[in-house]
C-alpha positions as CSV (number, residue, x, y, z in Angstrom):
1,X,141.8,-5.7,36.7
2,X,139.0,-8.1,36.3
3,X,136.5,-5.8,37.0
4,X,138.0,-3.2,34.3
5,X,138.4,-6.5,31.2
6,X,134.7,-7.4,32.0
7,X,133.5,-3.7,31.6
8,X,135.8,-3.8,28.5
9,X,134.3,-6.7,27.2
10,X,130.5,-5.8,27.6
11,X,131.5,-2.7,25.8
12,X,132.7,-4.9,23.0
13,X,129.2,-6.8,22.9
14,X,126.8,-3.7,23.0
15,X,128.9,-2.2,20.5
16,X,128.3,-5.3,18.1
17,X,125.0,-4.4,17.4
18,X,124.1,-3.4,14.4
19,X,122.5,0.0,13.5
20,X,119.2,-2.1,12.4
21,X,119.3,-3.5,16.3
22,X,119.9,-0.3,17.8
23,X,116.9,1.4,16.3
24,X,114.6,-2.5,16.8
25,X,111.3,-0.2,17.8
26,X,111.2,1.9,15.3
27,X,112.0,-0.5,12.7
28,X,109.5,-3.2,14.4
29,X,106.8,-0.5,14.0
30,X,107.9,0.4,10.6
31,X,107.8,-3.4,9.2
32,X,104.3,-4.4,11.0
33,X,102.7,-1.1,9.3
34,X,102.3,0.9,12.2
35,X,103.8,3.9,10.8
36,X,101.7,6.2,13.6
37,X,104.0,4.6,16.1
38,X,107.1,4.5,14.1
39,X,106.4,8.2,13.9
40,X,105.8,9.0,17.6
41,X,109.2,6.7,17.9
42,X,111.1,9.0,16.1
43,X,109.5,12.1,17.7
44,X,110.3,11.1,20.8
45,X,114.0,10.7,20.0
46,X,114.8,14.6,18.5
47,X,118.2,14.7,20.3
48,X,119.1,12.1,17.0
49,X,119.4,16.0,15.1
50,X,122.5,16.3,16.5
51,X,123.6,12.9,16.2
52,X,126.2,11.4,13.7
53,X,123.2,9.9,12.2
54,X,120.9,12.9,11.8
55,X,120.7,12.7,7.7
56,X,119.1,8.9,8.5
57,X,117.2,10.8,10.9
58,X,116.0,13.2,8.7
59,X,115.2,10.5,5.9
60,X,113.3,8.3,8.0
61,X,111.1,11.1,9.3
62,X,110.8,11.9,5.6
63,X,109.4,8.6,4.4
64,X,107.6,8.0,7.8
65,X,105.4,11.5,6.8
66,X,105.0,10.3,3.1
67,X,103.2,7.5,4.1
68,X,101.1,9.1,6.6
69,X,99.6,11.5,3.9
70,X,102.1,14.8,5.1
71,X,103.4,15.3,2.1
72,X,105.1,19.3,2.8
73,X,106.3,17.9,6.2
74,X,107.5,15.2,4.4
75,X,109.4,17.3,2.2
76,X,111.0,19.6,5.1
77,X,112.8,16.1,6.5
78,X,113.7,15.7,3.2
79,X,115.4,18.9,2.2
80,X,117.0,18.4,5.9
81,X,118.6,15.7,4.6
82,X,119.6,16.7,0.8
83,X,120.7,20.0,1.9
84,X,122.9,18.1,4.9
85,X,124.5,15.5,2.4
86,X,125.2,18.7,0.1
87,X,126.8,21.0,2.8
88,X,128.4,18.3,4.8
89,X,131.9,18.8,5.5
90,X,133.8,15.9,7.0
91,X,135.5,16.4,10.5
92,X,139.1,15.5,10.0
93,X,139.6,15.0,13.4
94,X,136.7,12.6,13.5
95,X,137.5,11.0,10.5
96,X,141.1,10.0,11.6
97,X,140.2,8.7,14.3
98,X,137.9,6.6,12.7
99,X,141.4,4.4,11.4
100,X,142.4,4.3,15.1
101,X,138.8,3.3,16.2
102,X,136.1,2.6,14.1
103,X,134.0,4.3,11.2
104,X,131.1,5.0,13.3
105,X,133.1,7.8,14.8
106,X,132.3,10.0,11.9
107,X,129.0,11.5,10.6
108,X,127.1,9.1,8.1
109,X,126.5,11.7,5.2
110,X,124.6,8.9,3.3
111,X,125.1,6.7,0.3
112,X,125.3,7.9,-3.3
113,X,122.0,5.8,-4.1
114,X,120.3,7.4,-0.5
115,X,120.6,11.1,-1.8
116,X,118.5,10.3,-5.3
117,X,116.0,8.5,-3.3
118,X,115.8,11.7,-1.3
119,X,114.8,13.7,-4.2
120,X,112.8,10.7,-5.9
121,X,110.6,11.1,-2.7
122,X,110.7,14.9,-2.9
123,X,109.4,14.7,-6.6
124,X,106.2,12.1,-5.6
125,X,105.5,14.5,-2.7
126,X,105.0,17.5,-4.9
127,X,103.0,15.6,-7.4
128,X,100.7,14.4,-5.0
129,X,100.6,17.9,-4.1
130,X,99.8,18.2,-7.9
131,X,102.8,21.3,-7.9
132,X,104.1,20.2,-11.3
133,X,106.6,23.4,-10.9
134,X,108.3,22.1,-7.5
135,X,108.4,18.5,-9.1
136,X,110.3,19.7,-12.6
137,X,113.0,21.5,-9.9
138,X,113.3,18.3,-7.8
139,X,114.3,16.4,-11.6
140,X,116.4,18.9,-12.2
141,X,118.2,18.4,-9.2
142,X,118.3,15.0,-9.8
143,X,120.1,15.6,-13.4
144,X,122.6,17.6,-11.8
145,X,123.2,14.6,-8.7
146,X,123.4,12.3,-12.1
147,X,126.3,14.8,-13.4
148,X,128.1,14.3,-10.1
149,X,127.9,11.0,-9.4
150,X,129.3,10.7,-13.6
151,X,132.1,12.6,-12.6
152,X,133.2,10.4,-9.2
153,X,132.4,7.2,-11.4
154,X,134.5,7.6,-14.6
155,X,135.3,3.6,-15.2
156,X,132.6,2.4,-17.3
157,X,132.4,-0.8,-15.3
158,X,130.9,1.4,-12.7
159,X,127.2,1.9,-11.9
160,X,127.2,5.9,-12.5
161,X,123.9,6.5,-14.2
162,X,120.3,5.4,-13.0
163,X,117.5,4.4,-16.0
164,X,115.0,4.8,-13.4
165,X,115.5,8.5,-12.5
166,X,115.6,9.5,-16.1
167,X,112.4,7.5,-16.3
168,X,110.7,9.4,-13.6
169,X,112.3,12.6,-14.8
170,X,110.3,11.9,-18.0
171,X,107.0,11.1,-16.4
172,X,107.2,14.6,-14.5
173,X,108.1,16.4,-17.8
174,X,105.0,14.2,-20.0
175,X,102.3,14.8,-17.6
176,X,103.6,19.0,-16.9
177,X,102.8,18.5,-21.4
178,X,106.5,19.5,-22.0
179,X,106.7,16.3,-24.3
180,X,110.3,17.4,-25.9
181,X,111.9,17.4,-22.3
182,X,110.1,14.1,-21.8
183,X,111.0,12.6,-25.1
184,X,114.6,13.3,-24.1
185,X,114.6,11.7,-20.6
186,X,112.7,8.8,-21.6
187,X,115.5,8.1,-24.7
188,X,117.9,8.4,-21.6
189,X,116.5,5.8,-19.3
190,X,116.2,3.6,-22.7
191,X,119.7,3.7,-23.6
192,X,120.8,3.0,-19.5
193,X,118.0,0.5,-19.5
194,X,119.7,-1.3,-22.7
195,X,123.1,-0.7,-20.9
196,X,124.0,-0.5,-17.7
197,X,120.7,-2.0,-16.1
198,X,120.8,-5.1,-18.5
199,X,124.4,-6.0,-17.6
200,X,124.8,-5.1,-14.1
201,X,121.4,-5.9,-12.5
202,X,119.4,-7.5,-15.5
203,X,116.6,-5.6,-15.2
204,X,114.8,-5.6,-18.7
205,X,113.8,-2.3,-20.4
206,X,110.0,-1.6,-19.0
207,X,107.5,-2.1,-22.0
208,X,105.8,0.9,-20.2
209,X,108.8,3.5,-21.4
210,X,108.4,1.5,-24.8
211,X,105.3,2.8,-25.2
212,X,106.1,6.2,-23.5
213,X,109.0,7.1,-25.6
214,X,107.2,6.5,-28.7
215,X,104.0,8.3,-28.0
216,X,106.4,11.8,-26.4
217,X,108.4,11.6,-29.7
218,X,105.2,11.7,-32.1
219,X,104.0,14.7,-29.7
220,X,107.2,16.3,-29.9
221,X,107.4,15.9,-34.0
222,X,110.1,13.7,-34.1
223,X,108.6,10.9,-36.6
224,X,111.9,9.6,-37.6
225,X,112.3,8.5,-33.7
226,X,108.9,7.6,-33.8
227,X,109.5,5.1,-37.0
228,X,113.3,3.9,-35.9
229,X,111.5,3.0,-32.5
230,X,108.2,1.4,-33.9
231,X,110.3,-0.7,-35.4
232,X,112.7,-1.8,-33.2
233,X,110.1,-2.5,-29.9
234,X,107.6,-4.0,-32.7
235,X,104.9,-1.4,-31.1
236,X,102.4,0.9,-33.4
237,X,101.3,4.3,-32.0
238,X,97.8,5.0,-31.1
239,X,97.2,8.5,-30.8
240,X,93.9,7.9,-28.8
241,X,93.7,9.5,-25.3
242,X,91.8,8.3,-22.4
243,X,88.9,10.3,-21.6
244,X,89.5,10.5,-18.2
245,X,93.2,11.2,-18.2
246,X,95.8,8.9,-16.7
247,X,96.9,7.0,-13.8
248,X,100.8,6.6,-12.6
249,X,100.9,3.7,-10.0
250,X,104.2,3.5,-7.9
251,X,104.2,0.1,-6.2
252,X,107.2,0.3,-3.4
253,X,107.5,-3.1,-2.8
254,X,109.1,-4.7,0.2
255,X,112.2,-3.1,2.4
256,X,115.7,-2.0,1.6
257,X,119.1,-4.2,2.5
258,X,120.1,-3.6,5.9
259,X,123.8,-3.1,6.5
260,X,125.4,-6.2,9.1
261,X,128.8,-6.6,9.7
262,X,131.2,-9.4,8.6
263,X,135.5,-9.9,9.1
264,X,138.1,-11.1,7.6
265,X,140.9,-13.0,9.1
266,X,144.6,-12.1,7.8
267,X,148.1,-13.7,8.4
268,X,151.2,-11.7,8.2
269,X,153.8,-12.9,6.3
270,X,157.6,-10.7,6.3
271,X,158.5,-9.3,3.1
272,X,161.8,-8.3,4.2
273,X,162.9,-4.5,3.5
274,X,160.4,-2.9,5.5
275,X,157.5,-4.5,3.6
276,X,155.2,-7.2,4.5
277,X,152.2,-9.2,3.2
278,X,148.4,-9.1,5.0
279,X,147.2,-12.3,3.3
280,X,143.7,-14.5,3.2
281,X,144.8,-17.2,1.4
282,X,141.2,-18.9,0.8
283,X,140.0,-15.1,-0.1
284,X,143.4,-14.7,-2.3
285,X,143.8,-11.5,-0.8
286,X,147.5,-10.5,-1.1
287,X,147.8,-6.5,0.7
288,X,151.5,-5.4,1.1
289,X,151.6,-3.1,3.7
290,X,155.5,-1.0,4.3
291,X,156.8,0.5,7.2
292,X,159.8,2.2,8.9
293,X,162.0,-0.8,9.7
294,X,164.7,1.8,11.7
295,X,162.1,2.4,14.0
296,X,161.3,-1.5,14.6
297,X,164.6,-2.7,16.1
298,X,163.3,-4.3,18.8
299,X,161.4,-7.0,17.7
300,X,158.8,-6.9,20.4
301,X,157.8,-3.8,18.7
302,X,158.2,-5.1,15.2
303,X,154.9,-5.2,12.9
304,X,156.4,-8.2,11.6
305,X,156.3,-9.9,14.7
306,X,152.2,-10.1,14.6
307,X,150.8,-13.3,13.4
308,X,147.1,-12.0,12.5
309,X,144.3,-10.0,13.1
310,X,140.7,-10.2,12.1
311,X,139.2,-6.5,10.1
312,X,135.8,-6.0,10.2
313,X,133.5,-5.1,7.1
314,X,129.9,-3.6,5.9
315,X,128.0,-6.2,4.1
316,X,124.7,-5.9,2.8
317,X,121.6,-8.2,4.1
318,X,118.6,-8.9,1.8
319,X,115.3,-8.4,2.8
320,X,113.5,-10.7,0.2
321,X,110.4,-9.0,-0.6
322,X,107.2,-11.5,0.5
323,X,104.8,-10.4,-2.8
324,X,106.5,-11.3,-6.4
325,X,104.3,-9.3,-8.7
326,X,101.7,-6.7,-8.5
327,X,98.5,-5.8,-11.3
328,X,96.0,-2.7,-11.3
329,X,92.1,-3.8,-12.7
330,X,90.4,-1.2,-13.9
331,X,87.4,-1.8,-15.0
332,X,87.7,-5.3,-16.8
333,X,90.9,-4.7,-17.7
334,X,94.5,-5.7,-16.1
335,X,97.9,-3.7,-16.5
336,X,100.9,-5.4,-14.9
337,X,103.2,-2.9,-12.5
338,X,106.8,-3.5,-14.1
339,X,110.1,-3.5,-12.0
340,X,111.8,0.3,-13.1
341,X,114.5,0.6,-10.1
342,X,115.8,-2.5,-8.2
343,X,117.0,-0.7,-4.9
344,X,118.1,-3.6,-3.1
345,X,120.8,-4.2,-6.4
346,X,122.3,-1.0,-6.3
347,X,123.0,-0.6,-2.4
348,X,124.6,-4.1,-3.7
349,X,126.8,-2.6,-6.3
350,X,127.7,0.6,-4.7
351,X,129.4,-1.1,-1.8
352,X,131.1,-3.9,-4.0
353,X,132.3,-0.8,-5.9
354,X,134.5,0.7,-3.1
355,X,134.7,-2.9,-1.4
356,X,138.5,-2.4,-1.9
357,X,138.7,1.3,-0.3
358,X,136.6,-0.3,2.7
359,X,139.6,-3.1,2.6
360,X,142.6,-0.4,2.5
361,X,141.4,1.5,5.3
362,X,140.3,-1.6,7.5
363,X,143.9,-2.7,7.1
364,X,145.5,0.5,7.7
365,X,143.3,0.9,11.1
366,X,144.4,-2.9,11.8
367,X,148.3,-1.8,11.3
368,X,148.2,1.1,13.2
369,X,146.2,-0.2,16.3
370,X,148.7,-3.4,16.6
371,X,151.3,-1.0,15.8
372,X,150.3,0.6,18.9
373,X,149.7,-1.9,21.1
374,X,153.2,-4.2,20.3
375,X,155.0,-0.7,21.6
376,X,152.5,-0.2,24.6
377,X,153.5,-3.8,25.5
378,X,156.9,-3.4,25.2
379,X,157.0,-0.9,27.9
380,X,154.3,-2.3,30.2
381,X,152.2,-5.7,29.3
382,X,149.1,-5.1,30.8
383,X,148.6,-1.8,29.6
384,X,149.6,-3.5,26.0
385,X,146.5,-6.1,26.8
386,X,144.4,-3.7,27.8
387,X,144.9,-2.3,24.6
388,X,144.4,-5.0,23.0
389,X,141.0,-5.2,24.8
390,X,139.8,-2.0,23.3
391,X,141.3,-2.8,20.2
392,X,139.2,-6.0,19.5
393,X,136.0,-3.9,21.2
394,X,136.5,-1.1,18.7
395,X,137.6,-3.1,15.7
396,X,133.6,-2.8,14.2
397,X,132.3,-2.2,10.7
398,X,129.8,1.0,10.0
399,X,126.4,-0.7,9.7
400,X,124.5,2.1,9.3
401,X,122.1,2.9,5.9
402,X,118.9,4.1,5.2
403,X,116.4,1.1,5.7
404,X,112.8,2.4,5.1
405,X,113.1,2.7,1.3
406,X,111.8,0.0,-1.1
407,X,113.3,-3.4,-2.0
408,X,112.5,-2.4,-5.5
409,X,110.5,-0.1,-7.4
410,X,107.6,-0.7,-10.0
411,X,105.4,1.1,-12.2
412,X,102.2,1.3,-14.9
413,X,100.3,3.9,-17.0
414,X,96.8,3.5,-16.4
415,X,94.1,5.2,-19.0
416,X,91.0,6.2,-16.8
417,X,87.2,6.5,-17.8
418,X,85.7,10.2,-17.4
419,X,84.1,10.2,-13.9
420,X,84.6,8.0,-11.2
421,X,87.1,5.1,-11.5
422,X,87.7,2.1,-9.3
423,X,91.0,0.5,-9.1
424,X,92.1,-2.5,-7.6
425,X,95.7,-3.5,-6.5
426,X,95.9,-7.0,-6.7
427,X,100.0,-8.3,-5.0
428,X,100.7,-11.5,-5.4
429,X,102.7,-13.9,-2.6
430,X,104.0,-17.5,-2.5
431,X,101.4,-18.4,-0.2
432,X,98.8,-15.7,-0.7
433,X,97.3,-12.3,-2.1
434,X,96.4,-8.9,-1.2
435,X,94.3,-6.7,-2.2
436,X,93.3,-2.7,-1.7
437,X,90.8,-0.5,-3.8
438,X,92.0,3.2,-5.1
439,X,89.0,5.9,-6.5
440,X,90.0,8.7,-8.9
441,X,88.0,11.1,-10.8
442,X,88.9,10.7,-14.0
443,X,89.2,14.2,-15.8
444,X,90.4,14.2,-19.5
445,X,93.9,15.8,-19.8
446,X,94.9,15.1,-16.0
447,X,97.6,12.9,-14.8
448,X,97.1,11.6,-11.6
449,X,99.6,10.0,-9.5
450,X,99.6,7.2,-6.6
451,X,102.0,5.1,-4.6
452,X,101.7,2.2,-2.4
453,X,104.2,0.9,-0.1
454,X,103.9,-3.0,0.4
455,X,105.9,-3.7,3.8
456,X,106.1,-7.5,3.8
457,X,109.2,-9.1,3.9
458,X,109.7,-13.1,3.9
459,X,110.9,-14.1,7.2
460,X,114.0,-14.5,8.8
461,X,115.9,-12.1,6.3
């Protein structure tokens, strides 16, 4: 009996680890910048295809490949993944025993913020690849995600549309010279930039798509827009153009939230009438919960006879991003990279948004697992506390999300002399700066494109 509670009990421990722990090479790889061995990490473990984790597999590989300069291999991990979170149809068998067990039992098909970074990095793989074609498709497949995710969020209180993917869309559109399309996209990441992105994360509108949306709607012939907008962001047009085209600059900058776990501890307090109360009284959580009292006359089987229980939950961890802002020089000019997408806010908001789902179905695997074992121990009591034992050893929170994508995202439009062009990042720390030179051959008309991934994170996160 000993024997069997110990091997119990180290079960409980290893499966306490958090999804971040369980993967600690590939993630210690990732974080020091050694994405050649973060790769062969990931290469080495190809039986995670046909894990419940594949789509994370798939996306890591994908981002992994990005950064190494594979942009089409990038992309196959990619589609992987999109097409996976698209087709994936939930085992019900899996997913109900998840309530008896834990979440982990079922297939992580990804987050809702996860899927549009999938097709954000699709889009910057083809226009490295300069295939404006491939990158309009990947925007209009991020439109129609926009459509689906404004149909499973109706509550305007609801983070349900993203400013920076209408902003992107729009730069794909501009430099493809289908300034109507762009005009319209831009005026859409405006309006959620004003909304939404003010209010819920307080991101300000970037003075970038000021000067974007103004100069796409005097190519487009809208000068009423043109006016109206002159006016309101106090900017005047200049129709000059660069000689040696343009410069997009993506500066990913630090990590993603990792996912840890956290619990709650509940009383239970008898209702009467078949109903009682699961209640956290320094939380004010009040959660009535009903059952079948003809089935509970013996009290040692009762619900109500439970004092408490403790319910585990996913919680987001911030990794705080070491640099604080970010310039290109070009020439002897400077042109700050402005925040557009604030990742880390919005893995934040989307799992404060079904924070009371997570809550309902944590208590309703809590019920039905004491449930259980208050009957099991009515008929033989250690059975019921081995039960019990596996009950506390499964009672775990899914800690599993996508951590290779950026703390946040930022952006600038550079102009570029006709020839050869030296750019300079310059990133900014607490304690110190960074610095790494670009070269681009400037060609009048031509938009090019480059991202830059800065990995540091402040300590201890």
């Amino acid at each position: 009996m000993k024997q069997l509670i110990s091997c119990l009990l180290l079960l409980s421990a290893a499966g306490c680890a958090s999804f971040y722990d369980l993967n600690y090479e590939f993630n210690k790889h990732f974080e020091d910048g050694n994405i050649q061995e973060a790769a062969a990490v990931l290469e080495q473990n190809r039986k995670a295809v046909k894990s419940k984790t594949r789509f994370l597999y798939y996306a890591n590989r994908g981002v992994v490949e990005h950064l190494l300069g594979n942009y089409e291999e990038s992309n196959n991990w990619l589609e992987q993944a999109y097409i996976f979170g698209e087709d994936y149809q939930k085992n019900y068998l899996n997913f109900a025993a998840s309530y008896f067990l834990n979440p982990n039992l079922i297939v992580y098909p990804g987050e809702d913020h996860e899927h549009l970074m999938l097709l954000y990095y699709k889009t910057l793989n083809y226009l490295k690849m300069e295939d404006f074609e491939a990158a309009l498709v990947e925007c209009r497949r991020l439109n129609q995600r926009l459509y689906e995710l404004g149909d499973k969020y109706v509550s305007e209180s609801k983070f349900q549309r993203n400013a920076f993917i209408h902003n992107l869309m729009g730069i794909v559109y501009d430099a493809s010279g289908d300034y109507n399309n762009a005009f319209i996209a831009y005026r859409n990441a405006l309006e959620i930039y004003q909304g939404e992105y003010s209010e819920m994360f307080g991101l300000k509108t970037p003075e970038q798509l000021k000067r974007d949306i103004i100069r796409t709607g005097s190519l487009a012939g809208f000068p009423e827009d043109v006016d109206r907008y002159e006016d309101q962001f106090e900017i005047t047009y200049d129709p000059r153009k660069s000689e040696g085209g343009e410069l997009i600059f993506f500066w990913h900058n630090g990590l993603a939230p990792v996912k840890d776990e956290w619990s709650i501890n509940f009383v239970i307090v008898d209702g009467g009438g078949g109903q009682v109360f699961f209640q956290n009284e320094d939380l004010g959580l009040n959660f009535p919960f009903y059952y079948d009292e003809s089935e509970s006359d013996d009290e040692d089987a009762s619900i109500t006879d439970l004092k408490g229980f403790r319910v585990a939950f996913p919680k987001y961890v911030e990794r705080v991003p070491y640099f604080l802002n970010a310039d290109l020089q070009v020439g002897d000019k400077y042109y700050r990279l402005e925040k557009a997408e604030d990742v880390n806010a919005i893995a934040f908001k989307t799992l404060e948004q079904r924070m009371l789902v997570e809550l309902g179905k944590g208590l309703l695997r809590i019920a039905i697992k004491k449930a259980v074992e208050k009957q099991v121990r009515k008929e033989n009591e250690t059975l019921g506390f081995l039960v019990g034992v596996i009950n506390f050893a499964s009672e775990q929170a899914d800690t599993r999300n996508w951590q290779t994508i950026p703390h946040s995202i930022h952006y600038s439009r550079v102009p570029l002399a006709k020839g050869k062009n030296e750019v300079t990042l310059y990133t900014d720390g607490p304690r110190s700066e960074s610095t790494r030179q670009f070269f681009f051959n400037g060609i009048k008309g031509k938009t090019h494109f480059q991202t830059y991934q800065s990995l540091e994170t402040n300590v201890g996160f």
